[in-house]
C-alpha positions in Angstrom: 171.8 -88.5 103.8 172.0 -88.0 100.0 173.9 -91.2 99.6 171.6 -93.6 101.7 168.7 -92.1 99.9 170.0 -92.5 96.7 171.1 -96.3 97.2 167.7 -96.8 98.7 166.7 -95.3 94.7 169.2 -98.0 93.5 167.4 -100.8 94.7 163.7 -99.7 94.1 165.1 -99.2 90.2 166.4 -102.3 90.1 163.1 -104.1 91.6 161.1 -101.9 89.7 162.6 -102.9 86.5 162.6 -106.3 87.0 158.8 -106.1 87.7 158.2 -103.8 84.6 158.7 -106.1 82.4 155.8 -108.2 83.0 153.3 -105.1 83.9 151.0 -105.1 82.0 150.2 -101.8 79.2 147.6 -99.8 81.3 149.2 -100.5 84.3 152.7 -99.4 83.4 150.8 -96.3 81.3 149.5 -95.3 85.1 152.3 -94.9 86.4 153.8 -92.0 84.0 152.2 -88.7 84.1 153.3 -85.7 82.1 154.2 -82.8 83.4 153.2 -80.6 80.2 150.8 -83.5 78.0 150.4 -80.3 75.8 153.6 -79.8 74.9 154.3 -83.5 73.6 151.1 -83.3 71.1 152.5 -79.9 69.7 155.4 -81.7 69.0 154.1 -85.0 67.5 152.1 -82.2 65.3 154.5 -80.2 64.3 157.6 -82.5 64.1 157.4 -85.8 62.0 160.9 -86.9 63.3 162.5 -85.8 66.6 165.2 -86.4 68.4 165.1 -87.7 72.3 168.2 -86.8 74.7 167.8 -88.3 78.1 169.5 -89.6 81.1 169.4 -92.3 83.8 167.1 -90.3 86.1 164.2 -92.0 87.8 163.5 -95.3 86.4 165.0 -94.8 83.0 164.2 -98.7 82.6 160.5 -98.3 82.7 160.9 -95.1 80.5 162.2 -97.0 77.4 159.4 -99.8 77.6 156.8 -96.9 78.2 157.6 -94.5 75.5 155.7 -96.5 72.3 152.8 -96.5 74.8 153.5 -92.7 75.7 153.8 -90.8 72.4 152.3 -91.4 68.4 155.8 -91.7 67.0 157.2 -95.1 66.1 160.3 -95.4 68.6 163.9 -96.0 68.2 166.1 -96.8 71.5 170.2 -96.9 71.1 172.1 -99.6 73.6 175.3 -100.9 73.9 175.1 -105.0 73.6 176.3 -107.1 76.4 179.5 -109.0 76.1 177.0 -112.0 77.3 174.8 -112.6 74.4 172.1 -114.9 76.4 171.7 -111.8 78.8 171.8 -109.1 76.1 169.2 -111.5 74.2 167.0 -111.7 77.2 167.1 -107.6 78.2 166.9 -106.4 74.6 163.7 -109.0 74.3 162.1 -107.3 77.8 163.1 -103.8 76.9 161.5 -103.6 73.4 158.0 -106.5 74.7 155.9 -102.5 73.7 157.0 -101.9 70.9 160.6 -100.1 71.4 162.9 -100.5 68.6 166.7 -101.3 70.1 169.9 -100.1 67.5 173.1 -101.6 68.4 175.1 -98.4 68.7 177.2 -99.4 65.3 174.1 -99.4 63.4 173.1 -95.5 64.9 173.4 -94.4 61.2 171.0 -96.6 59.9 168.6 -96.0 62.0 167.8 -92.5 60.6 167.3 -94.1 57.3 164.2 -95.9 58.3 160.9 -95.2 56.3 158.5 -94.5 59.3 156.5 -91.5 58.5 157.2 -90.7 62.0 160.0 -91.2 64.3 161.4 -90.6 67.8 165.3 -91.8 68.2 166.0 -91.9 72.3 169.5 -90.9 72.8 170.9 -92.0 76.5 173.4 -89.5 76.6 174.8 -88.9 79.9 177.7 -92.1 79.9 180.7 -91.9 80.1 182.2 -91.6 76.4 184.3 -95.0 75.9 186.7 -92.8 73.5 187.7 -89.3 73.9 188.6 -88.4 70.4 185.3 -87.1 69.7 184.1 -86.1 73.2 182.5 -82.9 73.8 183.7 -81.1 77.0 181.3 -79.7 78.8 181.5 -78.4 82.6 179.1 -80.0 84.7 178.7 -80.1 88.7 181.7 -77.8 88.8 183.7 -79.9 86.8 185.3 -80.1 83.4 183.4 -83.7 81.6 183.7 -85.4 78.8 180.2 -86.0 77.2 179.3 -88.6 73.9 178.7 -86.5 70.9 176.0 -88.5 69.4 172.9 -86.5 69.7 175.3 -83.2 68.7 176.3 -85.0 65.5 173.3 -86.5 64.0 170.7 -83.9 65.0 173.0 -82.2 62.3 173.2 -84.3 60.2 169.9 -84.7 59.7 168.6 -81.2 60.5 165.8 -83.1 63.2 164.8 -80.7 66.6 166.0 -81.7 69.5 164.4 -82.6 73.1 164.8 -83.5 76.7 162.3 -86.0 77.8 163.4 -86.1 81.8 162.2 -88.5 84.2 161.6 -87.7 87.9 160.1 -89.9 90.9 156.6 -88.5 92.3 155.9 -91.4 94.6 157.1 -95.3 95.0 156.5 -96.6 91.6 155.2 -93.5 90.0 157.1 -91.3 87.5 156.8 -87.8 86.6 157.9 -86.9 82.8 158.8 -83.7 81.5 160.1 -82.3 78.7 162.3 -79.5 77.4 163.4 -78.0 74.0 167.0 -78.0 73.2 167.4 -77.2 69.8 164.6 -76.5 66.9 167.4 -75.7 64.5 170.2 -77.6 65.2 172.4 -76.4 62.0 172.0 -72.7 63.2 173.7 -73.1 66.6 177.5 -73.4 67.1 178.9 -77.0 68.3 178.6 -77.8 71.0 175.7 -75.7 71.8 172.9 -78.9 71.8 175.4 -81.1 74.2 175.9 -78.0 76.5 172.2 -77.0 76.6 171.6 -80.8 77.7 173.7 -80.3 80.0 172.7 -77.4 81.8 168.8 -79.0 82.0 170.2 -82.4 83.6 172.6 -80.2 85.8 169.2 -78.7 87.0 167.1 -81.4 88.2 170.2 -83.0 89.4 170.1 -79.7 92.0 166.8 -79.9 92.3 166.6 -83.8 93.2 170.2 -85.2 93.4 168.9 -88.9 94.5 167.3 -88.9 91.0 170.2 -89.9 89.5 173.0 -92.6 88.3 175.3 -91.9 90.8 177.6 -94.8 90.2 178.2 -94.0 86.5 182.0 -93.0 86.3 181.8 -89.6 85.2 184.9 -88.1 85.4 187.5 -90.8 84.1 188.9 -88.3 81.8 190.9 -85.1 82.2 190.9 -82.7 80.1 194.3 -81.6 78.1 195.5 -78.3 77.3 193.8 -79.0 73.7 190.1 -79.1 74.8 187.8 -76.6 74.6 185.4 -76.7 77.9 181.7 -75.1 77.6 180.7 -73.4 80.5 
């Protein structure tokens, strides 16, 4: 069944990720293969900064220590510290051991005023939003869902183009990435269009491989009021 499956997922993530973070550059580079290599050098060429929305699909883990490896840009990753400062020490250490460069969420701001002549700022964006207020509502799997507004709100801000960088499993230890544009122009779409057009391409692979993902995130904690406006 789906659910055995994906648990069985569960555990070769978490094994995975513990043993990714001694593996060594060429060995964790082999097991990543792009699913359109072409399509990330036209966008290193074209596009000094970009923004990266993803999701916990595959082993997201061995993504975030991959990506300086992966691409030319100079890497930013955003993560929520842990309330135990030894562990959040330890992981943030691990996570960033090729070069990733870890934001506290508070500091998301300032990290779009760093001087690297190129950039690429990861966005995780498929949590749960820990405050409504400025959730974006988007219906996903059937179901109205509150959805962070990050990527919406700062790919504005700063005018920067917009991409999906998904992660699927090929084999047992071996990760297929692909990539697909959400927004060139962010300014020139109505809100909410980047956060539903995310959306719509995680809804996809989730259909196509529904074991791929983070099942035990807690999705749908909020309900929408009569107030909200829900994206199809």
């Amino acid at each position: 069944t789906v659910q055995k499956s994906f648990y069985r997922h569960l555990s070769d993530i978490f094994l995975e990720s513990i043993k990714g973070y001694d593996l060594s550059p060429n060995n964790l580079l082999s097991r990543f293969t792009f699913e359109n290599p072409e399509k990330l050098r036209e966008i290193e060429v074209k596009y000094p900064h970009i923004i990266v929305a993803s999701a916990h699909c595959g082993n997201w883990e061995w993504g975030a220590i991959a990506a300086p490896l992966l691409m030319k840009y100079t890497t930013y990753g955003l993560y929520k510290p842990l309330s135990n400062s030894y562990i959040d020490r330890w992981i943030r250490h691990r996570r960033a051991v090729q070069g990733m460069h870890l934001v506290p969420i508070a500091a998301t701001s300032s990290m779009f005023r760093s001087n690297e002549a190129s950039a690429a700022y990861f966005f995780i964006t498929d949590q749960h939003p820990s405050r409504r207020a400025n959730a974006i509502w988007v219906r996903f799997l059937g179901y109205p869902t509150a959805w962070l507004h990050g990527v919406e709100k700062y790919s504005r801000i700063y005018n920067l183009p917009v991409f999906y960088f998904g992660i699927r499993r090929s084999k047992r230890g071996f990760y297929t990435v692909f990539i697909r544009e959400i927004a060139l122009q962010p300014n020139a779409l109505p809100y909410g269009e980047i956060t539903r057009s995310y959306v719509r391409i995680l809804e996809e692979s989730l259909l196509d491989d529904p074991v791929n993902w983070l099942w035990t995130h807690r999705r749908w904690k909020y309900n929408p009021t009569a107030n909200d406006i829900i994206l199809e």
